[in-house]
C-alpha positions in Angstrom: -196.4 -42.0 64.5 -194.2 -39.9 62.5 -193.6 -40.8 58.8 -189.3 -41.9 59.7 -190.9 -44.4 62.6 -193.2 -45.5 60.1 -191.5 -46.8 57.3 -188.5 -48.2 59.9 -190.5 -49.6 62.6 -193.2 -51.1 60.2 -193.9 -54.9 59.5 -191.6 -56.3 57.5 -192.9 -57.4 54.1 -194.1 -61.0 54.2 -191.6 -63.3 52.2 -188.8 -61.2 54.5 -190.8 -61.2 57.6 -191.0 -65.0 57.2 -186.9 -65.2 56.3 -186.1 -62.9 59.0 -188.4 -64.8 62.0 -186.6 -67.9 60.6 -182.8 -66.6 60.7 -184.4 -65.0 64.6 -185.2 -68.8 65.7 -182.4 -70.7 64.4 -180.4 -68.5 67.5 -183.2 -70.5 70.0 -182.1 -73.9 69.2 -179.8 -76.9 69.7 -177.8 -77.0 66.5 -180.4 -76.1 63.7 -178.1 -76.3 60.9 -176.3 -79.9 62.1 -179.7 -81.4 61.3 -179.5 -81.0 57.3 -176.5 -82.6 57.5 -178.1 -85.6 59.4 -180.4 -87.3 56.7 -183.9 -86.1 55.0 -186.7 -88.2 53.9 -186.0 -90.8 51.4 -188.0 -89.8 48.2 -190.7 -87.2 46.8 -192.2 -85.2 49.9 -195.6 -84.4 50.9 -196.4 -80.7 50.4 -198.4 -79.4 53.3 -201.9 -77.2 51.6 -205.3 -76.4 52.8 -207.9 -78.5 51.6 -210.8 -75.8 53.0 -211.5 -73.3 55.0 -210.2 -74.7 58.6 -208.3 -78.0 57.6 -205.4 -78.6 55.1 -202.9 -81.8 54.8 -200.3 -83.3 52.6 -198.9 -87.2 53.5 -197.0 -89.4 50.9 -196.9 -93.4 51.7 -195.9 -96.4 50.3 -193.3 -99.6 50.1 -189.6 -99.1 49.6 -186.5 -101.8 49.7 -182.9 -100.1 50.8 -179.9 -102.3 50.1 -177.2 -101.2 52.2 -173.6 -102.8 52.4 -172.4 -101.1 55.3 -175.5 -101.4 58.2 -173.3 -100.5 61.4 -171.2 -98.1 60.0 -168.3 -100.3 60.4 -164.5 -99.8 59.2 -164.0 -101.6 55.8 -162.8 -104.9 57.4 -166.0 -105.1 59.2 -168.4 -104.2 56.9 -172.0 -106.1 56.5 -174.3 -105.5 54.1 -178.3 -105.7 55.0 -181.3 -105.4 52.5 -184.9 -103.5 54.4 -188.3 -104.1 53.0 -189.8 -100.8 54.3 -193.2 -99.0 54.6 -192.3 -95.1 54.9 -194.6 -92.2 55.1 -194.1 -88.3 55.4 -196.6 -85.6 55.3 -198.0 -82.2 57.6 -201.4 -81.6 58.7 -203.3 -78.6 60.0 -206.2 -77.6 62.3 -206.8 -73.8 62.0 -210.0 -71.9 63.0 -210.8 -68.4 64.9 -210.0 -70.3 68.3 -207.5 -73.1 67.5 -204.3 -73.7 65.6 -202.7 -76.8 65.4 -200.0 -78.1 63.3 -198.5 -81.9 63.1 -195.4 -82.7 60.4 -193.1 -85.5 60.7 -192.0 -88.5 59.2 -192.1 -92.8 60.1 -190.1 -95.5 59.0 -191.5 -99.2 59.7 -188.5 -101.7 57.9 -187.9 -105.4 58.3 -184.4 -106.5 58.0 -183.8 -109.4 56.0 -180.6 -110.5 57.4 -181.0 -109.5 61.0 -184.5 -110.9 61.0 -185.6 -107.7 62.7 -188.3 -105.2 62.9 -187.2 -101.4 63.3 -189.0 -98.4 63.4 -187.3 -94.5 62.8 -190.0 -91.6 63.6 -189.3 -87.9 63.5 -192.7 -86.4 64.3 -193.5 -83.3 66.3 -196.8 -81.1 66.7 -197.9 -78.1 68.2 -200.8 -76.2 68.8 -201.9 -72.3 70.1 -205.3 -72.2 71.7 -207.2 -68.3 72.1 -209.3 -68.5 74.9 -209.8 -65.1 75.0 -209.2 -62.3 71.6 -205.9 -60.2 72.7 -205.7 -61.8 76.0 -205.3 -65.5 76.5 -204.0 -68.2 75.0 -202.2 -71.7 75.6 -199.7 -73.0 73.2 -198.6 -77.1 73.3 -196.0 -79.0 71.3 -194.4 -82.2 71.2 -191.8 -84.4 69.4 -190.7 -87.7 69.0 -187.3 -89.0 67.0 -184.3 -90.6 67.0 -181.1 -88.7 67.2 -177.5 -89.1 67.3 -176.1 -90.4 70.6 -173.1 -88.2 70.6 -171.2 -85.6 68.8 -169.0 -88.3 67.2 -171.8 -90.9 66.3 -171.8 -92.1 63.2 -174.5 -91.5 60.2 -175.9 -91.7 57.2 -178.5 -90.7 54.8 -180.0 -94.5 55.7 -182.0 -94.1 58.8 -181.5 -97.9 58.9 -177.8 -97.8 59.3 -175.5 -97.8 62.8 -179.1 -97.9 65.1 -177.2 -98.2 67.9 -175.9 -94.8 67.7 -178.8 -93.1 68.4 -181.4 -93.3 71.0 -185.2 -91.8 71.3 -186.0 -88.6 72.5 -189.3 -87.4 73.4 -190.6 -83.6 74.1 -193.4 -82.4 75.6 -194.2 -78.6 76.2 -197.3 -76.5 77.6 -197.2 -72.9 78.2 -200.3 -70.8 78.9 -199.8 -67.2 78.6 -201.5 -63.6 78.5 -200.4 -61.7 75.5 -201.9 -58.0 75.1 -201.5 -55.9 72.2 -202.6 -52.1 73.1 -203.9 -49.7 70.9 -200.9 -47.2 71.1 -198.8 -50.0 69.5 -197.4 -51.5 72.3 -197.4 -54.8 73.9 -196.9 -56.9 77.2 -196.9 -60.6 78.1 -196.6 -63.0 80.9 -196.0 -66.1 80.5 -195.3 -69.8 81.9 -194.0 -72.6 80.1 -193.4 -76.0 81.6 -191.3 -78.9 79.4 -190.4 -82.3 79.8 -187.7 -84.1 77.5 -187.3 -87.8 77.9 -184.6 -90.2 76.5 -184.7 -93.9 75.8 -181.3 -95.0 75.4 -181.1 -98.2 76.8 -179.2 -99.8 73.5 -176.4 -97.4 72.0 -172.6 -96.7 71.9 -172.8 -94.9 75.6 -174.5 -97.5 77.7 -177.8 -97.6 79.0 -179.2 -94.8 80.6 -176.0 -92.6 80.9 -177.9 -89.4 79.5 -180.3 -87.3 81.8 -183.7 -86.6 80.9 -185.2 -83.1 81.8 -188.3 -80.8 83.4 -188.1 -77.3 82.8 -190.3 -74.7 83.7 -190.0 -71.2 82.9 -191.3 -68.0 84.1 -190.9 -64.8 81.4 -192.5 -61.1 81.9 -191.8 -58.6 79.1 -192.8 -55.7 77.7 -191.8 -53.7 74.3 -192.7 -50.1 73.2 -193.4 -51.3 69.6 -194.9 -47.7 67.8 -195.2 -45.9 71.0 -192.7 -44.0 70.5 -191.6 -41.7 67.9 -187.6 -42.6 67.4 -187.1 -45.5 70.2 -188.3 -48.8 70.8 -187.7 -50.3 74.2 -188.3 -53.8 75.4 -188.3 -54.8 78.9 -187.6 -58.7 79.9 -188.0 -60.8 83.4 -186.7 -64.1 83.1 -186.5 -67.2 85.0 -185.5 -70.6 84.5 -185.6 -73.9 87.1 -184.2 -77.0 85.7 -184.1 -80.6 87.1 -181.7 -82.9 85.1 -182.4 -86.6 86.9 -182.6 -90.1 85.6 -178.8 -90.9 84.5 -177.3 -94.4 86.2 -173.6 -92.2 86.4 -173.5 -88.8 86.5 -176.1 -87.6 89.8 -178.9 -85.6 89.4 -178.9 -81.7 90.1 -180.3 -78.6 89.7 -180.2 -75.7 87.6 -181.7 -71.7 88.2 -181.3 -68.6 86.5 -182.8 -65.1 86.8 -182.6 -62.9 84.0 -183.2 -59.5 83.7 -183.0 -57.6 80.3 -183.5 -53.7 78.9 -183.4 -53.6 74.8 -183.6 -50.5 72.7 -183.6 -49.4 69.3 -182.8 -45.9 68.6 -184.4 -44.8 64.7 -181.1 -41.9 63.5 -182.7 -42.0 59.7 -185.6 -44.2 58.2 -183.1 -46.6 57.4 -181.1 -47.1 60.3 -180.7 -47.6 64.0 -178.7 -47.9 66.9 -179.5 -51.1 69.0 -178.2 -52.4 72.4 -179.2 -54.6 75.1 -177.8 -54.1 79.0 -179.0 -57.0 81.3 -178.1 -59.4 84.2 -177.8 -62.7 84.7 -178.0 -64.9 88.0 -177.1 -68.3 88.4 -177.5 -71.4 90.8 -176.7 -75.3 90.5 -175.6 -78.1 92.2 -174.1 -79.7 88.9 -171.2 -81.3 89.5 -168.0 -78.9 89.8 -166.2 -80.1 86.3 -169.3 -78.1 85.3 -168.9 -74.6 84.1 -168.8 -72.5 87.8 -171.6 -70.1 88.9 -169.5 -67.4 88.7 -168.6 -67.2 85.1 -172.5 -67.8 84.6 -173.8 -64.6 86.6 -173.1 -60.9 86.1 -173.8 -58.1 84.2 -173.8 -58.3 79.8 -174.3 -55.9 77.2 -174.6 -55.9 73.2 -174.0 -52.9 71.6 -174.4 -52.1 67.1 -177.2 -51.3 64.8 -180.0 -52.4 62.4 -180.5 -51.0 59.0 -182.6 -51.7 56.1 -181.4 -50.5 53.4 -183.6 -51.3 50.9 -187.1 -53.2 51.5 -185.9 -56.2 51.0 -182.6 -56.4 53.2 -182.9 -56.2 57.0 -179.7 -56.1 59.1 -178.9 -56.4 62.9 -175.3 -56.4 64.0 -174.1 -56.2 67.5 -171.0 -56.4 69.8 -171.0 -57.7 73.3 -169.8 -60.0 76.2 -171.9 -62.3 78.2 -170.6 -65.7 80.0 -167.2 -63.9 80.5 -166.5 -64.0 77.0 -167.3 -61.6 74.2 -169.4 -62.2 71.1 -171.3 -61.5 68.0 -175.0 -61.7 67.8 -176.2 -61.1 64.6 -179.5 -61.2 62.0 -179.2 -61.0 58.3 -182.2 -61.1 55.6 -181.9 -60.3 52.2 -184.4 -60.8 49.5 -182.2 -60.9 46.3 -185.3 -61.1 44.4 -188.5 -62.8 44.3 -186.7 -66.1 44.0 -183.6 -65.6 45.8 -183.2 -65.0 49.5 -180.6 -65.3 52.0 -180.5 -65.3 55.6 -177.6 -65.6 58.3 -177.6 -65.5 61.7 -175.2 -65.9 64.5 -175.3 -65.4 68.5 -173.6 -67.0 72.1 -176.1 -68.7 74.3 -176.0 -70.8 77.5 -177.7 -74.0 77.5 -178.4 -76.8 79.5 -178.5 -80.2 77.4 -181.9 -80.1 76.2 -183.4 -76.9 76.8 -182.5 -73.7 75.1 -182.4 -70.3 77.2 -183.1 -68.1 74.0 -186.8 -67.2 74.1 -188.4 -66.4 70.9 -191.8 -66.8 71.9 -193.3 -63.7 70.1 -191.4 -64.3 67.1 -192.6 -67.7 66.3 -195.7 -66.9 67.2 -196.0 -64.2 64.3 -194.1 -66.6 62.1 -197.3 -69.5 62.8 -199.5 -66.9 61.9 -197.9 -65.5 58.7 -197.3 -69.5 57.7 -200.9 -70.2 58.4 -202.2 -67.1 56.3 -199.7 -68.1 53.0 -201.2 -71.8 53.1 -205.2 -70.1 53.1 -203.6 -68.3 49.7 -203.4 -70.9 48.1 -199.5 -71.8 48.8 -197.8 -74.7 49.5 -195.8 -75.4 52.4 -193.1 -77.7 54.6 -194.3 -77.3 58.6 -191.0 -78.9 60.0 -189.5 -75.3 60.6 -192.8 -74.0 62.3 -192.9 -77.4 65.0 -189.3 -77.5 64.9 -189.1 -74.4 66.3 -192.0 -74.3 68.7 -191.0 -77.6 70.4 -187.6 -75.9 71.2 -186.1 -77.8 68.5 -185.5 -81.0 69.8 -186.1 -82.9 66.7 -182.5 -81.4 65.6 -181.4 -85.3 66.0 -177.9 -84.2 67.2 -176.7 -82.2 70.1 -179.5 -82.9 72.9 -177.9 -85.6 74.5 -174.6 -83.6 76.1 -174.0 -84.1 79.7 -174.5 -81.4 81.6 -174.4 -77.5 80.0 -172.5 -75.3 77.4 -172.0 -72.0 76.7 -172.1 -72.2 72.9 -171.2 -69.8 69.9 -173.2 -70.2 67.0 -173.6 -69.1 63.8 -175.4 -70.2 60.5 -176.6 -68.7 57.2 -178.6 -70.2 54.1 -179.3 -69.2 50.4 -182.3 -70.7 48.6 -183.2 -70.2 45.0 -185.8 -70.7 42.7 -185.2 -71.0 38.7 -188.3 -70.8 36.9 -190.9 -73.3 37.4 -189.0 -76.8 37.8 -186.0 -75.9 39.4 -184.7 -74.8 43.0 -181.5 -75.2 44.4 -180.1 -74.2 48.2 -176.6 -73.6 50.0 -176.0 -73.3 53.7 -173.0 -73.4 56.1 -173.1 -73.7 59.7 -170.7 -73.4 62.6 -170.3 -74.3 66.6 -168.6 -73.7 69.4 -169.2 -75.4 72.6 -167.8 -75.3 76.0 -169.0 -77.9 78.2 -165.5 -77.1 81.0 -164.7 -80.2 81.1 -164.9 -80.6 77.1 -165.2 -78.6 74.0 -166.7 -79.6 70.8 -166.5 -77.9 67.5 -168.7 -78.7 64.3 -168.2 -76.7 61.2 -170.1 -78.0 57.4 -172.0 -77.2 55.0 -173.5 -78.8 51.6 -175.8 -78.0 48.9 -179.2 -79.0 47.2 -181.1 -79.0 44.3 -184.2 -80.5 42.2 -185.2 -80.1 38.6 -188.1 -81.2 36.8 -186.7 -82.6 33.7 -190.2 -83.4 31.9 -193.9 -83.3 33.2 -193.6 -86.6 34.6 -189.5 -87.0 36.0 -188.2 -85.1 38.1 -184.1 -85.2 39.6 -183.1 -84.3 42.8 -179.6 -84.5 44.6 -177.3 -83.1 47.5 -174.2 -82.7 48.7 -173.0 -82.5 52.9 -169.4 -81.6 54.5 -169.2 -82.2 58.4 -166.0 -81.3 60.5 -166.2 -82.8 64.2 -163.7 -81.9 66.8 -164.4 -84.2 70.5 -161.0 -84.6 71.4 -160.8 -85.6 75.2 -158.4 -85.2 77.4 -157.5 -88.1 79.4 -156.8 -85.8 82.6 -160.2 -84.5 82.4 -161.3 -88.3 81.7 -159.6 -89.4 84.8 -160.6 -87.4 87.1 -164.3 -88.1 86.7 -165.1 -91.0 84.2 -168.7 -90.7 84.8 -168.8 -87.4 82.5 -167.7 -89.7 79.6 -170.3 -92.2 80.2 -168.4 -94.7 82.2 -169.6 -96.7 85.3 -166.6 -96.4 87.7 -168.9 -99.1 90.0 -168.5 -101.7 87.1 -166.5 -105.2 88.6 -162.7 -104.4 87.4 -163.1 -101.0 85.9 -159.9 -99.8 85.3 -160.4 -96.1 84.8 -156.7 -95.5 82.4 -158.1 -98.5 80.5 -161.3 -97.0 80.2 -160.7 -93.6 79.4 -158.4 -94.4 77.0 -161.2 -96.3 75.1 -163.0 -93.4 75.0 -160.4 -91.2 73.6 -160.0 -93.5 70.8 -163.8 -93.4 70.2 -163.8 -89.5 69.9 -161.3 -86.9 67.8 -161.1 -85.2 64.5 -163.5 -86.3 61.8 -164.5 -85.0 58.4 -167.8 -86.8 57.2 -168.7 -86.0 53.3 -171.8 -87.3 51.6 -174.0 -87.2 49.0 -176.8 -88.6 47.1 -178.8 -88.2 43.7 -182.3 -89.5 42.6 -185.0 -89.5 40.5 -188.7 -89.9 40.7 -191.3 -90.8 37.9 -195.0 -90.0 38.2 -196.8 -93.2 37.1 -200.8 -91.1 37.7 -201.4 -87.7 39.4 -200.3 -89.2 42.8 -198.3 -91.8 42.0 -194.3 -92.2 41.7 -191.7 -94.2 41.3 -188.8 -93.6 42.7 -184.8 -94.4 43.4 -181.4 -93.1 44.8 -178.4 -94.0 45.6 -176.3 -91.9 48.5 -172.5 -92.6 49.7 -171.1 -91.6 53.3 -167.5 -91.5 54.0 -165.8 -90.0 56.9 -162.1 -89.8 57.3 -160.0 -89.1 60.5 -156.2 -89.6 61.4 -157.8 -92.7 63.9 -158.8 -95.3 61.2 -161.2 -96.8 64.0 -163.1 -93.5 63.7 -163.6 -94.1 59.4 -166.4 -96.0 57.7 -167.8 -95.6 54.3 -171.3 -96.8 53.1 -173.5 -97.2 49.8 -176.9 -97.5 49.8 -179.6 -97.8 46.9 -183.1 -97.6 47.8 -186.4 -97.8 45.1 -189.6 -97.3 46.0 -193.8 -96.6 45.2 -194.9 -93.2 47.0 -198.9 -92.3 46.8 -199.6 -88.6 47.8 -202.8 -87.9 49.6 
């Protein structure tokens, strides 16, 4: 290996490698950035660390009271205010030895509603695990993940996990994929690999009626092959693909079937030590019985391309910028990684894929698997770490608790990018902005937002913390498309007296134009080493040209968190 393919085609260093893999995976899943937008954990967080050789852990618990004075998410006129006694917990745990990897994060709400007299729970907790049955050969990896998400594009939300439960529903994820992955000694590498997924959803209680969404079963087939160091100048990588998908269990839309067969050539073409030209040529084939409001076969299958470069200009930037078309439309597809400094990075990312509601196409198998690694090896250095990106990611995402309930599939441009900071020893702040674009045929639905974040330590005992959130929402419906098949707009045409213009016109004034701001600020006190005392207060207000679409909501929530 000459010294040009050397420094271009080497590892990244690690604190990029690690930004770079996580820019790479946000392109693999539903709607990454929409979740930060969504709600975070109430209160200090657990901070993931290995407590010996093989076995590390970080879980926060304790009591908490929320007073709300808007629990549905109701216009003004309607508002009611609710007060939750709560027990909430949050941490990461992990299993890693020669032979076995395993990772679990999440988070679990148990509250009792004063008024309503009722016992809820929230969860958001996922897991995964790589078994190595044999060195440079074998392995099996396994995820999972439980939460509640949004029920639509339009429901409502707020940072009170408490607040308008009956716009969101349960899904569960399970995943297994055993696999032979073989690194050779000329620098090369193949794998073959088959992964098999199930996603379920519970929503028997929400805005959309019981059972209207599908649940899933994937399984997936993948051959491919790169040139890694090989070569002196080029890198090629060689991909089989496959893809059969059962969508089944909805009471109005039927069940059908989804296949695709995917072939893909990649190369990477080293001019200088700092640059490259990259491109990808492949072809995609198609087959469902989806209904025919669905996106057609036609503009599915055929021949795509991306054509541009990477560079690296320095060793802390890494660029990858291409041109292409592929769904009979053209697109970007993008990577950005840039290490300001040793406490600033930023990362973008932006690509086109097609989806079906729950499952992503993108496969970044190799990626993430690099990514676990690298994570695992920072927390046996003594680091610190949050896990949610590693399962997230490894379960496909589906914790994103918004976008994996859509009827049917999209073809969705996406892009995203995110700037974290850290200023001296008590502070960090972050910024990140986020954008898509989905075609569904019958529908479209756009999301733009962004916000901001930031702690401070203000003594050795109090510490601040606060954030800001924008959200644009456009899913408008058009009442043609509504009328000609109700059932993709979750009505039951078999319902006694179902008017379908009465109907469909509910629906439209359920959906539009929103804009969704929100914020909150806290503080937390440290009563003994793991012990604090803590309280915030957040606000939610969305605004739309339909008043029935507007809500607003305070909440104030105190609490005791012991860290273990």
């Amino acid at each position: 290996m000459t010294a040009m393919t050397d420094k271009f085609f080497k590892p990244l260093p690690r604190r990029a490698r690690t930004a770079l893999l996580a820019t790479s995976a946000c392109a693999a899943v539903i709607g990454a950035a929409n979740a930060l937008a969504q709600e975070q954990d109430t209160g200090p967080q657990a901070q993931l660390r290995f407590r010996n050789d093989y076995f590390g852990y970080g879980l926060s618990v304790g009591p908490r009271a929320t007073y709300t004075d808007n629990i549905n998410l109701s216009q003004d006129a309607n508002k009611e205010d609710e007060v939750a006694a709560s027990i909430a917990a949050n941490g990461s745990a992990i299993w890693s030895t020669n032979r076995i990897t395993a990772i679990i994060d999440g988070s679990l709400d148990i509250s009792y509603l004063l008024d309503a007299s009722d016992i809820v729970a929230s969860q958001d907790v996922g897991a995964v695990g790589t078994i190595t049955l044999a060195d440079n050969l074998f392995y099996i990896d396994a995820g999972g993940s439980s939460s509640r998400q949004l029920a639509g594009e339009n429901a409502r939300f707020s940072r009170n996990i408490n607040a308008g439960r009956n716009q969101r529903v349960n899904v569960h994820n399970l995943a297994v994929s055993p696999y032979l992955n073989r690194r050779f000694d000329d620098g090369s590498a193949a794998e073959l690999r088959y992964r098999v997924s199930q996603v379920f959803i519970e929503d028997d209680v929400n805005t959309l009626g019981a059972n209207f969404n599908n649940d899933s079963r994937t399984q997936e087939a993948i051959a491919s092959y790169q040139t890694g160091e090989r070569f002196d100048r080029i890198e090629i990588g060689l991909t089989a693909y496959g893809n059969k998908t059962r969508e089944y269990g909805s009471s109005v839309i039927e069940d059908f079937d989804f296949k695709q067969a995917t072939g893909l050539a990649e190369a990477q073409f080293a001019l200088t030590d700092r640059f490259a030209l990259s491109g990808a040529v492949g072809y995609d084939e198609v087959d469902t019985t989806a209904p025919p409001q669905f996106i057609p076969e036609d503009q599915l299958s055929g021949v795509f391309w991306r054509a541009g470069f990477r560079a690296r200009p320095g060793r802390r930037t890494d660029i990858r910028l291409e041109y292409g078309e592929r769904y009979d439309d053209d697109f970007i597809d993008a990577n950005l990684s840039y290490q300001l400094s040793n406490r600033l990075n930023f990362s973008a990312s932006a690509g086109r894929s097609f989806r079906t509601r729950a499952q992503a196409v993108t496969t970044q198998y190799e990626a993430l698997q690099r990514r676990t690694l690298d994570f695992v090896a920072r927390l046996r250095e003594g680091e610190i770490g949050d896990a949610e990106g590693i399962v997230d990611a490894l379960t496909r995402s589906n914790r994103q608790r918004f976008g994996a309930q859509n009827i049917g599939f999209g073809i969705a441009n996406e892009a995203n990018a995110r700037l974290t900071a850290l200023f001296g020893t008590r502070s960090t702040a972050n910024l990140y902005g986020f954008y898509s674009d989905t075609d569904f045929s019958f529908r479209r639905i756009t999301t733009y937002g962004g916000g901001a974040g930031a702690t401070h330590q203000l003594s050795r005992r109090i510490s601040a913390f606060g954030d800001l959130f924008y959200r644009y929402v456009d899913s408008d419906i058009d009442l043609a498309s509504c009328l000609t098949d109700p059932r993709l707009f979750g009505l039951d045409v078999n319902f006694p007296g179902f008017d379908p213009a009465v109907e469909c016109q509910r629906v439209i004034d359920q959906n539009g134009i929103t804009n969704t701001v929100g914020g909150r600020i806290g503080a937390s006190y440290r009563l003994a080493r793991n012990a604090s005392l803590f309280g915030e207060y957040s606000h939610t207000q969305r605004f739309s040209e339909n008043p029935i679409l507007e809500y607003g909501e305070n909440t104030v929530t105190a609490g005791l968190q012991v860290e273990f």
